[in-house]
N, C-alpha and C positions, 0 to 999 in steps of 0.2 A: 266173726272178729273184724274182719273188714270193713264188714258194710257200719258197726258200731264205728269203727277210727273214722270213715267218711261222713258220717253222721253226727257226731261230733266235733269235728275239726270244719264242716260245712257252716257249722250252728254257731260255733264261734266266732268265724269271720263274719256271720252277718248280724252282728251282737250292733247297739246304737254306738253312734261316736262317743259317746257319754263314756261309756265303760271306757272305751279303751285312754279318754282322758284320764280319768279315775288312774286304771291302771298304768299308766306312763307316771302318775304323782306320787305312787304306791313303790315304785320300782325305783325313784328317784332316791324318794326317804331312806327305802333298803340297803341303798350303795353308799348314803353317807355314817350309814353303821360297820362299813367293811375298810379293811386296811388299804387303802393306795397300792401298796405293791401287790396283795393276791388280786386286786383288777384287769391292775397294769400287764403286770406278767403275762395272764392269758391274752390280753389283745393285740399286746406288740409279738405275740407268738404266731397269731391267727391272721395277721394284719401288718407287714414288715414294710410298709411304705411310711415316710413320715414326711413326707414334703408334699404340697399341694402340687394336682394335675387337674387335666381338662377334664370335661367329661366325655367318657369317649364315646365315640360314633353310635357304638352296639348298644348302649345304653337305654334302659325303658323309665319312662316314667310310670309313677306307682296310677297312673288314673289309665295307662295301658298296660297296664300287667297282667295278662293271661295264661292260662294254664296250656304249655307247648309240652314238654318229657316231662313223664311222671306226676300222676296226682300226689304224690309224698312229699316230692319235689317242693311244688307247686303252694299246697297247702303250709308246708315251715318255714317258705319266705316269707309269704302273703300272712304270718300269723303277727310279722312285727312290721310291715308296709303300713298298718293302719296309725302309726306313730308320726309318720310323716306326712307333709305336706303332698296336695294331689299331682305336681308338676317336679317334686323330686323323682331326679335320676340314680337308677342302679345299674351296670352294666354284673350278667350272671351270665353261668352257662349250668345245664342241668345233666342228669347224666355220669355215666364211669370217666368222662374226660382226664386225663393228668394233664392235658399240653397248658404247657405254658403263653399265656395271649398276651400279646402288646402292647393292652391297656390293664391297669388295674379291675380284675374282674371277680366276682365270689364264687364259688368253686367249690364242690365237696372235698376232692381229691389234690394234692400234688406231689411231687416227687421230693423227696428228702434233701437230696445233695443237688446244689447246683444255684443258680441265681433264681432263687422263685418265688421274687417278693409280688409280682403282680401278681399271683394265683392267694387268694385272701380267703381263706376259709370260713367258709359258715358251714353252721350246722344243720346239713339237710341230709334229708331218706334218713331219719332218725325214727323211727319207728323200725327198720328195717333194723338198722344198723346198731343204736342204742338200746341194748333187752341186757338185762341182768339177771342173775338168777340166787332164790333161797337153795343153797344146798344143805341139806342135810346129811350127808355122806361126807364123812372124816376121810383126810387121804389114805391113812392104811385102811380103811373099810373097803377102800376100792379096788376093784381089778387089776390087775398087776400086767396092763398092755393098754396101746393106744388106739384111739378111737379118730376117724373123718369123715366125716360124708359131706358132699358138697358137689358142684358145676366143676368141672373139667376141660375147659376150651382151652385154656395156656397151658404152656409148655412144661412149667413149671409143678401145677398138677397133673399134669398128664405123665410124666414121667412117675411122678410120687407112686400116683394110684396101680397103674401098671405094674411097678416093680415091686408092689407090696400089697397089694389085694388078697394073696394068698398065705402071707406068713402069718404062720402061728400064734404072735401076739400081738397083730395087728389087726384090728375090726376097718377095715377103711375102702370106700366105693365111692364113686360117683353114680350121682343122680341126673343126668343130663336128663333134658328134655328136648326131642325125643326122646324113649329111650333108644341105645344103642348093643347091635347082640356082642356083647362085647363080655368076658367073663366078669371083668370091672366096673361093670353097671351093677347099684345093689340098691335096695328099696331105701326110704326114707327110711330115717332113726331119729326119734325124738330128742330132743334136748335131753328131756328126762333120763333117758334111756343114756346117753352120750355120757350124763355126769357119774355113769355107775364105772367110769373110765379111769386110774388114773394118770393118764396122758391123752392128754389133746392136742391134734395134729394143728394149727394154724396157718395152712398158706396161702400167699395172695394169689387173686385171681387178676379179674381185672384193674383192680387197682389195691385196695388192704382187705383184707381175712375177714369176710363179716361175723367168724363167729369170736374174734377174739375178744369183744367185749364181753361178753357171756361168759368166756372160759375165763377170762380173768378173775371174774365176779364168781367162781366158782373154788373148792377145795381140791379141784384139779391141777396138775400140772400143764402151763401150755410149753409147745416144742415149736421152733420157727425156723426158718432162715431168718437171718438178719431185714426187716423190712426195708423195704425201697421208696415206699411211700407211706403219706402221712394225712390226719382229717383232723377234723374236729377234736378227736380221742387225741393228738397229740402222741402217733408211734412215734417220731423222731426221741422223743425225750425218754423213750424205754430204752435200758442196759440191758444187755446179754448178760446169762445170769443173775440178774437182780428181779428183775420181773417176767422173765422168761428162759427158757432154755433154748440160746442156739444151737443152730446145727450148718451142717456145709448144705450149700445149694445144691449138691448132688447127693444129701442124703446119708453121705457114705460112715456117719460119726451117728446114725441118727439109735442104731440098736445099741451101741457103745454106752451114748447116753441114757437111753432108759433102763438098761441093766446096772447102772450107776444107781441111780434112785432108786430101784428096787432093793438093791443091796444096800442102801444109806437112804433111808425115807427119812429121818431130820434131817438131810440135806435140801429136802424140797421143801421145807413147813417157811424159812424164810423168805423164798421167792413167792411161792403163794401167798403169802402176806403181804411182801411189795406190790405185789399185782395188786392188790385189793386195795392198797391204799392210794396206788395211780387211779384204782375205779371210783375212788371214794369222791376224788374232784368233779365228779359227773352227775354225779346222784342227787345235789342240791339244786331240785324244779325252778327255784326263785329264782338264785345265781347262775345258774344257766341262760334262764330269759334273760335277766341284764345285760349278760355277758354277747347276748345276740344283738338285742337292741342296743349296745354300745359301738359293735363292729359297724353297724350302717350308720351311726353317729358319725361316727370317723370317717365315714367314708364321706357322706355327705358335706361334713366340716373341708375336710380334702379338697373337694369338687368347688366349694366356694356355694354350696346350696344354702348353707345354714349361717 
């Protein structure tokens, strides 16, 4: 499966400038089919700067753009670079980074609350990050307990996994690598396998939940603390209870809650619906590309590049 996404996504970037003309004309047409406000919306959400700046120091131009963290990384900027000219600048950072940088810089990750307009989100490690899934499993058809598996280096899973690796309606381990002889080290567990759940554990690690795309896109329940941070997916704009189930960061409301939906499962059939219709803004391939190719628009326009 890898070496297909690298093979692929290799063959792409070295496609003629023709095409990618073609497709910047194609992309253009698209957007003057679409409303102004569902554009808009997304970019002043991903992109909270509106006043011109320099370019900053850290900044590359796309005729030196090289693959440093991550070929995922690497590959989903460099898919809309070929749009611009060879001497436009982008300042990025690749990576779990949250911190906030000095200059307007693009960023997977940032922190929810606070002044974080220089951290500008694009949509990278989307392969990793962006997976949806067909479920066929109704919420009542599912198991009646929650389901985790995942990396355990923060505090926050570490607590989780410990204190509940062995109760009875919960399936949840880490998988660190190495493994560790710890009783809360447990094998992998497929997707597949996770959605015969129905509740899904969601907590952040290093920076948001990689599986909460998938579990939303699922007829599962997801359960969270409240997120701290925010990507491309846009967690800021998810309501507790409306698209998810919170809980306290210590967990301590978390059986409370699932025995709530077990004893009232149409109370979950609404949230599982608002999840899906937050996933629904994702899933359109075309709108997504514009939506990427318009973040570096504006960046560029910003810079005084274009």
């Amino acid at each position: 499966m890898n070496l297909w996404y690298y093979i692929k996504n290799y063959s792409y970037n070295a496609l003629p400038n023709v095409y990618f003309r073609w497709r910047y004309r194609f992309l253009k047409r698209y957007e003057k089919k679409l409303s102004d406000k569902e554009v808009s919306d997304r970019i002043n959400y991903y992109f909270k700067v509106e006043n011109s700046f320099p370019i900053p120091p850290e900044a590359v131009a796309v005729k030196d753009y090289k693959k440093t963290k991550g070929t995922g990384y690497y590959l989903d900027l460099k898919e809309f670079l070929h749009y611009f000219s060879k001497d436009t600048k982008f300042a990025y950072v690749f990576g779990d980074s949250t911190k906030i940088y000095p200059h307007p810089t693009l960023i997977k990750a940032r922190p929810i609350k606070g002044d974080n307009k220089n951290s500008i989100l694009f949509k990278l490690n989307k392969r990793r990050h962006f997976r949806w899934v067909q479920d066929s499993l109704s919420f009542s058809e599912k198991k009646d307990a929650l389901v985790w598996r995942g990396s355990a280096y923060r505090k926050l899973r570490q607590n989780f996994v410990q204190r509940y690796y062995d109760h009875p309606i919960y399936d949840v381990g880490q998988t660190n690598r190495p493994k560790e002889n710890v009783p809360w080290q447990k094998p992998f567990m497929s997707i597949a396998n996770q959605l015969k759940f129905k509740f899904i554990f969601c907590p952040e690690g290093n920076d948001v939940a990689t599986n909460l795309k998938w579990a939303m896109s699922s007829n599962s329940l997801c359960l969270m603390p409240k997120p701290k941070y925010e990507t491309w997916f846009m967690e800021g704009k998810l309501k507790p209870n409306v698209h998810y189930v919170e809980v306290k960061d210590d967990f301590s409301d978390l059986e409370e809650k699932i025995n709530l939906y077990i004893e009232h499962p149409a109370k979950a059939l609404p949230i599982i619906n608002n999840a899906k219709n937050h996933v629904k803004r994702f899933q359109n391939k075309t709108f997504e590309e514009l939506l990427c190719l318009k973040v570096l628009e504006k960046y560029a326009l910003l810079t005084e590049q274009i």
